[in-house]
LUMROKE-686895 format. One record per residue (C-alpha): residue in one letter; z, x, y. Coordinates in steps of 0.2 Angstrom, whole numbers, padded with zeros to 4 digits, always signed. Layout:
N
AZXY
...
% end
This chain:
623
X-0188-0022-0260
X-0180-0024-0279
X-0167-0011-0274
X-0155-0024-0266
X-0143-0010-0261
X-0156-0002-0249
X-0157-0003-0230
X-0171-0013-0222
X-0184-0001-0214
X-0185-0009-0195
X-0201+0004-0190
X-0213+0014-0195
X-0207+0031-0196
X-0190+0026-0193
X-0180+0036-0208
X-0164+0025-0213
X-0152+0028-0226
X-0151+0019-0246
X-0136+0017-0258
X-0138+0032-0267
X-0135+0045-0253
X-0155+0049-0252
X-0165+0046-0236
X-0181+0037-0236
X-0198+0042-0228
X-0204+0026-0221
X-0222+0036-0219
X-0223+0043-0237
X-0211+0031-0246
X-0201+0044-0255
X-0183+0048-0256
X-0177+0062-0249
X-0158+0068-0252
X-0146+0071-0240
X-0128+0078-0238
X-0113+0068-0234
X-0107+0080-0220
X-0116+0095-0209
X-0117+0113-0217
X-0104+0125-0217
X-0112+0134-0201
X-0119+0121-0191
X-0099+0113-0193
X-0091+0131-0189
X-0101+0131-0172
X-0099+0110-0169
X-0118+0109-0167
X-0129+0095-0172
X-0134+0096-0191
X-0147+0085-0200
X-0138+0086-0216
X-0153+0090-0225
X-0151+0097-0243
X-0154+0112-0250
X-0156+0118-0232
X-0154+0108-0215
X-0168+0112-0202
X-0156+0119-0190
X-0154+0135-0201
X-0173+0136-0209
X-0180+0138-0189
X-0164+0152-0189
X-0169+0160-0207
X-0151+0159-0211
X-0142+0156-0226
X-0136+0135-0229
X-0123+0133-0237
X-0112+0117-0242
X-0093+0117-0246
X-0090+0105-0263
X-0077+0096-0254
X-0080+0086-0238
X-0069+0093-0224
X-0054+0084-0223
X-0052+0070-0205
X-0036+0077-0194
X-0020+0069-0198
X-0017+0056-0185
X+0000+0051-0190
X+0011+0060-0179
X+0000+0055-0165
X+0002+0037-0170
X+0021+0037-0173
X+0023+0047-0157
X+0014+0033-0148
X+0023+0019-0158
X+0040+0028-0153
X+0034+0025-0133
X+0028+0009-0135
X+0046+0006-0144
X+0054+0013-0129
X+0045+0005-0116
X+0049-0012-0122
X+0068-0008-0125
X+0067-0003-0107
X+0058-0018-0101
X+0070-0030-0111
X+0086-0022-0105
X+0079-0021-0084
X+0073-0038-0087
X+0092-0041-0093
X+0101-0031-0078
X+0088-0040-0066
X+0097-0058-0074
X+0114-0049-0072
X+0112-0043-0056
X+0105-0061-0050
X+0121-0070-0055
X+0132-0057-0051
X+0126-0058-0033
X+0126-0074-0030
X+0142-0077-0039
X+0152-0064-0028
X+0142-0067-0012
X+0156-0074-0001
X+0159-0076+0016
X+0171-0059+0022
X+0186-0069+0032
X+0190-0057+0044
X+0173-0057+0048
X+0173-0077+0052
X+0187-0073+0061
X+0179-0062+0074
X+0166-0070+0072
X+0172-0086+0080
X+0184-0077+0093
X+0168-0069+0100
X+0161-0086+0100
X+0176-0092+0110
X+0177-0079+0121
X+0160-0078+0123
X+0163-0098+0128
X+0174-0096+0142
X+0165-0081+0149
X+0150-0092+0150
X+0140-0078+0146
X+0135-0066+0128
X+0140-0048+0131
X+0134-0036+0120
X+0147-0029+0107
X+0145-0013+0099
X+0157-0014+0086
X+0150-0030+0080
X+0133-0031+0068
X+0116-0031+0076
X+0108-0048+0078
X+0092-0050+0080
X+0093-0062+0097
X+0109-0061+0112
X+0114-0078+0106
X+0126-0078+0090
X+0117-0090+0079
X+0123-0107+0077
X+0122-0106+0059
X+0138-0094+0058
X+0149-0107+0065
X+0145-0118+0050
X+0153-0105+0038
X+0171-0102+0031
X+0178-0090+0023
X+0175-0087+0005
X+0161-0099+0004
X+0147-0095-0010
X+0129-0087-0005
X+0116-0104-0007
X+0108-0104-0022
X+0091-0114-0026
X+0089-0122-0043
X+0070-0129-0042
X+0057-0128-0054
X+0039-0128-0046
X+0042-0134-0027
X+0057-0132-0014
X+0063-0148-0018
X+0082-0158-0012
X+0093-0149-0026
X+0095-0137-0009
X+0104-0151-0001
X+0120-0140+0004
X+0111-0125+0009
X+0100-0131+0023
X+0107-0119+0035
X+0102-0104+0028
X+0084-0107+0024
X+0084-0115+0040
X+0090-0099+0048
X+0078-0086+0035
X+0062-0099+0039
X+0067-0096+0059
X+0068-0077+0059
X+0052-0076+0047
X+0040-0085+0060
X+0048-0074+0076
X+0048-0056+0065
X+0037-0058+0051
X+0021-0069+0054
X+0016-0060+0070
X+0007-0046+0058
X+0006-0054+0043
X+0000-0070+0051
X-0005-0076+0031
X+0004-0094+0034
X-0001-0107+0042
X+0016-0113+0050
X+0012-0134+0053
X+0007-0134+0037
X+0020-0123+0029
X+0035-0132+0041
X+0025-0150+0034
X+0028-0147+0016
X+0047-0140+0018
X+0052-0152+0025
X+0046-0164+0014
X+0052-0152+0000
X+0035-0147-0006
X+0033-0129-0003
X+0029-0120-0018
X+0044-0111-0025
X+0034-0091-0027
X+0032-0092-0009
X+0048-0101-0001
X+0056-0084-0011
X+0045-0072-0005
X+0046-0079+0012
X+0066-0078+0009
X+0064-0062+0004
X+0054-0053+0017
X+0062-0062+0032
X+0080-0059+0025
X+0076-0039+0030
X+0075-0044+0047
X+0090-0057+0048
X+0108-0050+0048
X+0118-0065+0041
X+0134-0064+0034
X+0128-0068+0019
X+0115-0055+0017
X+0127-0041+0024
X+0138-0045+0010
X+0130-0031-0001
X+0125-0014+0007
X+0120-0005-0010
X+0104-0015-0012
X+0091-0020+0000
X+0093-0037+0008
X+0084-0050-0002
X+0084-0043-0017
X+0091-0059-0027
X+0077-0069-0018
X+0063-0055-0022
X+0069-0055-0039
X+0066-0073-0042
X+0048-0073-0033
X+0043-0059-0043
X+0049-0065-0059
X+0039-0081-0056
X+0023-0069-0049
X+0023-0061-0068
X+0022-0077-0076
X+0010-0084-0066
X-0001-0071-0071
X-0005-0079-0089
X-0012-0094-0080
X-0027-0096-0066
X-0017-0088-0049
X-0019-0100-0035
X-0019-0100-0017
X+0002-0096-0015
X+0002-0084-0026
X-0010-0074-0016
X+0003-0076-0002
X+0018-0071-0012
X+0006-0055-0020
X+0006-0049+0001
X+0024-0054+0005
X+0030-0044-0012
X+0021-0028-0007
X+0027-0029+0010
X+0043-0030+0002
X+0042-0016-0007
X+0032-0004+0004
X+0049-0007+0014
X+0058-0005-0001
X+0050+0012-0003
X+0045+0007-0021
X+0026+0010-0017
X+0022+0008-0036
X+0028-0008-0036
X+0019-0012-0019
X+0003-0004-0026
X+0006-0018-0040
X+0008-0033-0031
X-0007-0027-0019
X-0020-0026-0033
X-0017-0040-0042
X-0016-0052-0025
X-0031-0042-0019
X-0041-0047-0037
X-0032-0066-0039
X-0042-0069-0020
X-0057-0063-0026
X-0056-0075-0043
X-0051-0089-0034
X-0067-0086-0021
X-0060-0082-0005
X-0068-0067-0003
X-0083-0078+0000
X-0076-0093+0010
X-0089-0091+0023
X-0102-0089+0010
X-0116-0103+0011
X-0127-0096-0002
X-0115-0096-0019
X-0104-0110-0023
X-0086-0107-0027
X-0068-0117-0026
X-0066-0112-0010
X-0082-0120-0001
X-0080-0124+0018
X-0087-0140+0012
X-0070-0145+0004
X-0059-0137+0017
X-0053-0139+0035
X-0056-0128+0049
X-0036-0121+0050
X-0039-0123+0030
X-0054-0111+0032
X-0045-0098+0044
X-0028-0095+0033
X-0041-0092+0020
X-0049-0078+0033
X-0029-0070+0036
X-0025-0070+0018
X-0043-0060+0015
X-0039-0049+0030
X-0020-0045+0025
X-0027-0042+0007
X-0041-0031+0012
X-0029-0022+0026
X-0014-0018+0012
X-0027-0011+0000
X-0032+0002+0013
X-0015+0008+0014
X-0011+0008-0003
X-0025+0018-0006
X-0024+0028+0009
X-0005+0034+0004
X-0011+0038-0016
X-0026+0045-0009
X-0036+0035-0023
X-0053+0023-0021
X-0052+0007-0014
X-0051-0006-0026
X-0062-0018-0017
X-0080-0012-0011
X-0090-0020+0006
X-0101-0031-0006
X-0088-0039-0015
X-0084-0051-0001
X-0092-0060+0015
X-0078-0066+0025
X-0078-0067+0046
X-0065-0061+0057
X-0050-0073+0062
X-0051-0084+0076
X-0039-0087+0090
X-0021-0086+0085
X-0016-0099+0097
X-0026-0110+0094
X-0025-0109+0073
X-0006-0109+0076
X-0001-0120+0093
X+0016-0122+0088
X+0017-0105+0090
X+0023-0099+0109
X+0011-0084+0111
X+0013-0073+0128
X-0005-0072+0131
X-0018-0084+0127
X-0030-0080+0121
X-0023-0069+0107
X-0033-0061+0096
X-0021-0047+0087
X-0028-0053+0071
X-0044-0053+0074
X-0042-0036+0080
X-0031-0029+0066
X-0047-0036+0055
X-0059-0026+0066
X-0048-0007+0063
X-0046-0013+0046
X-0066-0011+0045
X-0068+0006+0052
X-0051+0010+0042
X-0060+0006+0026
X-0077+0017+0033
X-0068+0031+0038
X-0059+0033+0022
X-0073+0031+0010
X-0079+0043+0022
X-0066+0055+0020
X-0067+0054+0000
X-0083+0055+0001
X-0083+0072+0008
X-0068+0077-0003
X-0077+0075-0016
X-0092+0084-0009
X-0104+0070-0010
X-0113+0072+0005
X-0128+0083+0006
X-0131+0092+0022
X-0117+0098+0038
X-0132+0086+0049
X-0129+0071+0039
X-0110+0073+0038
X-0108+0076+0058
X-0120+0060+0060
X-0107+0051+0050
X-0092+0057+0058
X-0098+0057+0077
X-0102+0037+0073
X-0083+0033+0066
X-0076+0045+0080
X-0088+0033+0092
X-0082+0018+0084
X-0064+0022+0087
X-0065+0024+0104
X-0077+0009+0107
X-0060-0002+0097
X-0048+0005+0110
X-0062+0002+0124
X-0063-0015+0119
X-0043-0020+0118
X-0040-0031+0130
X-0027-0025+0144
X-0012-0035+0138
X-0012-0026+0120
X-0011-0008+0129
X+0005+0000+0132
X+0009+0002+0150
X+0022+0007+0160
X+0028-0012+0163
X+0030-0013+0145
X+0041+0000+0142
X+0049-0005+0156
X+0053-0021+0147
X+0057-0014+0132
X+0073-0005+0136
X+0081-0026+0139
X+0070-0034+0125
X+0058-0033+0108
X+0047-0048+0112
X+0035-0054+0096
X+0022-0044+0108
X+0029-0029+0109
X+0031-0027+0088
X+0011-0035+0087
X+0005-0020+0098
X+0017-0007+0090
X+0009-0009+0075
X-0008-0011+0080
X-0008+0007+0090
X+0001+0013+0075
X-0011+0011+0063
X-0025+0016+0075
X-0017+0032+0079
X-0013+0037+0060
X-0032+0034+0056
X-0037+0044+0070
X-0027+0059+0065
X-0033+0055+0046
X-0052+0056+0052
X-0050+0071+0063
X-0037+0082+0053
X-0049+0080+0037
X-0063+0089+0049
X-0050+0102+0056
X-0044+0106+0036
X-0065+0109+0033
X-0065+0118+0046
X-0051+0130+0041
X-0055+0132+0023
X-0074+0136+0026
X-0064+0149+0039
X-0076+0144+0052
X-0066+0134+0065
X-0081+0130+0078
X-0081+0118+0092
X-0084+0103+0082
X-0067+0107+0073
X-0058+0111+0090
X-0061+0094+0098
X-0055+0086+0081
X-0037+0097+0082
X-0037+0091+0100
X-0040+0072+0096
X-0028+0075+0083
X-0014+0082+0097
X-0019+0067+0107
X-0015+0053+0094
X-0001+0064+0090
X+0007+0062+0107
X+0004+0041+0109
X+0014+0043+0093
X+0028+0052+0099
X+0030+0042+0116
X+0033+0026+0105
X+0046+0035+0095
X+0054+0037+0112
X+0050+0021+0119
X+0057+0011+0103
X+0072+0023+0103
X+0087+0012+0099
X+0077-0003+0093
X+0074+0005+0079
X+0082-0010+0067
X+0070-0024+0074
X+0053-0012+0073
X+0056-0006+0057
X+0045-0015+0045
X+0031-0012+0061
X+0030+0004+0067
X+0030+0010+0049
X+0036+0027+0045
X+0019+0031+0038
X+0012+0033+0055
X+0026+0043+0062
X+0026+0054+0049
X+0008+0059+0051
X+0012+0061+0070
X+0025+0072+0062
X+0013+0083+0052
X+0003+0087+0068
X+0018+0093+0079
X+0025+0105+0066
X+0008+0113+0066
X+0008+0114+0084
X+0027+0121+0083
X+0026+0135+0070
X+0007+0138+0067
X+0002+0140+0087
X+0011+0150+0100
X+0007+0139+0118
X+0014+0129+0129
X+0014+0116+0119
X+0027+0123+0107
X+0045+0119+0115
X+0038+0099+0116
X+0032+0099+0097
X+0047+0104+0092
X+0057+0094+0102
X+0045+0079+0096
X+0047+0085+0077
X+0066+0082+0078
X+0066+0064+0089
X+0054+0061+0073
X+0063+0069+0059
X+0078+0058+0066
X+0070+0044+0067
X+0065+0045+0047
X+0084+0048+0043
X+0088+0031+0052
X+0076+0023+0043
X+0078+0031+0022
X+0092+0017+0018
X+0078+0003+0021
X+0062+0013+0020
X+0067+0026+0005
X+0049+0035+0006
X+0055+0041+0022
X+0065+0052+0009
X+0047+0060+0003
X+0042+0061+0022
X+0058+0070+0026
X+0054+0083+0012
X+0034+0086+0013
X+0040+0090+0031
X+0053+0102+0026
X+0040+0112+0015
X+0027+0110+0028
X+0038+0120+0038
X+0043+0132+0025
X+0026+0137+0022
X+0019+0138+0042
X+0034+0152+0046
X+0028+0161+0031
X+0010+0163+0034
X+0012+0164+0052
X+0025+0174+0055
X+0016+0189+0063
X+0007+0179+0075
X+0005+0184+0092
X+0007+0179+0107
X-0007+0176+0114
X-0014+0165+0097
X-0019+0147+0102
X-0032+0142+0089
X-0029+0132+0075
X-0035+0143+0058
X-0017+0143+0052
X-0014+0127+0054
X-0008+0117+0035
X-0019+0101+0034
X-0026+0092+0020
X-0046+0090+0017
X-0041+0071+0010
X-0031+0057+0017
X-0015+0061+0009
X-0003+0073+0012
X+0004+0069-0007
X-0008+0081-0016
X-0006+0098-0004
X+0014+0093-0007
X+0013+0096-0025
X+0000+0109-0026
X+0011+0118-0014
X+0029+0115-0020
X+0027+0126-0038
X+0024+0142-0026
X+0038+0139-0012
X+0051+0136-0026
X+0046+0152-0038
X+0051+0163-0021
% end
């Protein structure tokens, strides 16, 4: 074309546009004139208009006048949008900088007035002597809680007004440490007997290999620090009851985890991503665990561990490079991901954020045998291995129950077939638990004179089985209710749900005054959703059942009070409870006496209890 200003035509019959406003016919070669905006009606009714001029097609097929305004309507103003979003962004960053300034402050202040209390030394060191020439430790009430009946050596080595050890490294744990060997020593030593039994994610040869030759990377010697020191009741760490114990050493690890981000992750700060959320799940900051969850849960799969026992794509992480216990901490660290994604999600009620085809990963082996320095009561020992195996039918049964939610399954015969299977599979897991991993009467027998690393492996396991069998059945019983058809099928789930409800319950009561060394195992997550079931049984049914639900309801509220100044969602627990209360007397107060089914029961169709909370709060508080 001469016309340098026109458009290309790129097919027959394609009309495109020129320089001057006019549309070409690519089939009869002539311009034909078009508007820069749509017509006056067609704009009024935000349909599609063809701008055609002096009439578009739209209004010829309606035989209605077309009409143009002279001026092209003017775009909205966007301004006050814009400056309203540039006044957050401003906020947000003064924010940042001045918690990213409080966080510095708070560090030093805390390890600059961290001292040794001298009246405590001192009683301290008279127990020690007394406890010398009794030969024999006696149980003192007055005194701290200590993790063991033996008052640690490391005590002994303190005097008062001492400074809290501080650690001045740059990329490994390296000798700068040299005066504070005790303590680490001591945090290492309760992390391995309190911590590593459930979140097996370290190999401990490996990890003892490389601190002592002061080679641990430095993100995870403070994220170990930091998660073990919830469990150790040193003097140092009890020097500051207004924030959570470790907080100076998660502070550091996660200051270090942010900027490690703007660089390829590795295999430690996977690691550290699991310890941080741990941290914080007991923290009650579930935000922040949610955090650290995801962006561990998406550094594994970058740096290919979600395919470690993949022969058919290469990746960083090939067997070929790695040892067997190489290959199995790999396995753990998937596991542990994968595990802490489910409950992230299962407490937000939100997808997973990893999907079955995005990994190909075995279970674990034998504990024992991938950590022999480790004295295990029962050999074999295969808790992790069967953590891995729940966390699989965990993962089905919630994408099962959002599924559902969401109303994406299409016939009552396909949804039962679906359900019956995951209700199988349950019962097949507990089936297959070997004996020692049960709860028996020897065992809490045992557990009124000691919390073995046992005890705490099996508390949680049975935890987190019994929550996701009251989240599996109490979604079919909230069906049930709101299609007001509450069958036999939804009968037998309220009476699964009572069943879970009531293993539950007897550990609450089995664990009562151990509450301190279980904590950070039997999680108040699962308790709470014991709880849910009880005060529906209490105020929703009138039975035998009633006087022991509400007896339960209180051991368990109590329990959640002991537990907010560690675990500050117990707070929220303690408060949905209070409202589901609220609204069970109200709608069933005229129950008789003789009512024994479950269709006014208060039970959420999804996994979390979070959204019936709010839907319901507005109405309870306009009363």
């Amino acid at each position: 074309m001469d016309n340098t200003t026109d458009s290309t035509i790129i097919g027959e019959g394609i009309p495109i546009t020129n320089h001057n406003n006019t549309e070409v016919d690519s089939i009869a070669g002539t311009p034909v004139a078009v508007a820069l905006h749509p017509c006056d009606l067609c704009r009024s009714r935000r349909i599609m208009c063809d701008y055609g001029l002096p009439e578009c097609q739209r209004c010829i097929d309606n035989k209605v006048g077309c009409t143009y305004s002279s001026d092209r309507p003017k775009s909205r103003r966007r301004s006050r949008y814009i400056d309203m979003l540039e006044r957050k962004i401003s906020a947000l960053e003064s924010l940042i900088e001045s918690n990213s300034k409080g966080n510095k402050e708070y560090s030093s202040n805390i390890d600059s007035s961290l001292t040794v209390p001298s009246t405590f030394v001192s009683s301290v060191k008279s127990q020690q002597k007394r406890q010398g020439e009794e030969g024999s430790v006696q149980d003192d009430e007055s005194s701290p809680p200590s993790l063991s009946r033996k008052t640690p050596e490391i005590l002994s080595d303190l005097k008062s007004g001492d400074p809290v050890p501080t650690i001045n490294f740059n990329k490994t744990f390296n000798s700068s440490m040299a005066g504070n060997q005790p303590l680490f020593d001591h945090l290492i030593e309760v992390y391995f007997n309190h911590v590593h039994n459930y979140i097996g994610i370290i190999h401990r040869p490996t990890f003892m290999m490389l601190y002592q030759s002061n080679s641990v990377p430095e993100i995870l010697a403070w994220s170990v620090f930091a998660l073990s020191a919830r469990f150790s009741h040193h003097l140092a760490l009890l020097a500051t009851p207004s924030a959570p114990a470790g907080r100076h050493f998660a502070d550091r690890a996660q200051d270090l985890f942010r900027k490690h981000l703007h660089k390829s992750p590795s295999f430690e700060d996977v690691q550290a991503g699991i310890l941080m959320a741990c941290y914080e799940f007991a923290s009650g900051k579930g935000e922040y665990a949610t955090y650290f969850v995801g962006v561990a849960q998406r550094s594994a799969q970058y740096i290919g561990i979600g395919f470690i026992d993949s022969h058919m794509v290469y990746n960083p992480a090939s067997p070929n490079l790695l040892n067997w216990h190489e290959i199995e901490t790999r396995r753990r660290l998937w596991w542990a991901c994968l595990q802490c994604d489910i409950i992230a999600s299962s407490l937000i009620g939100r997808p997973l954020g990893v999907d079955d085809r995005d990994y190909m990963v075995e279970f674990p082996g034998d504990d024992a045998v991938w950590d022999p320095s480790h004295h295990y009561q029962y050999k074999p020992y295969y808790w992790f291995q069967y953590a891995a195996k729940l966390t699989v039918i965990w993962r089905e049964i919630y994408m099962f129950i959002q599924h559902r939610h969401l109303r994406r399954w299409y016939s009552n015969s396909t949804i039962r077939n679906a359900f019956n299977k995951l209700d199988q599979d349950l019962v097949a897991f507990m089936q297959d638990l070997p004996a020692h991993m049960h709860f028996s009467p020897e065992t809490n027998h045992t557990l009124r004179k000691e919390i073995t690393h046992h005890h705490r492996a099996t508390a949680i396991l049975h935890s987190i089985y019994w929550t996701v069998v009251i989240m599996l059945h109490r979604s079919n019983l909230a069906h049930g209710i709101a299609q007001k058809s509450v069958t036999t099928f939804e009968m037998r789930s309220r009476d699964r749900c009572v069943q879970a409800a009531h293993e539950l319950g007897r550990m609450v009561v089995d664990f009562s005054g151990h509450e301190d060394k279980v904590l950070d195992v039997f999680t108040p997550f699962a308790i709470f959703n014991a709880a849910t079931i009880y005060a529906n049984l209490a105020f929703a049914e009138n039975g035998d059942n009633t006087s022991v639900a509400k007896e339960r309801l209180n051991q368990i509220r109590s329990f959640l009070k002991k537990t907010v100044q560690s675990w500050n969602m117990s707070e929220m627990y303690i408060e949905i409870l209070r409202l589901l209360e609220s609204i069970l007397i109200r709608d069933n107060s005229s129950c008789d006496s003789s009512k024994t089914n479950c269709s006014g029961w208060q039970v959420p169709t999804s996994t979390s209890y979070f959204q019936w909370y709010f839907s319901n709060l507005a109405p309870i508080k306009g009363e």
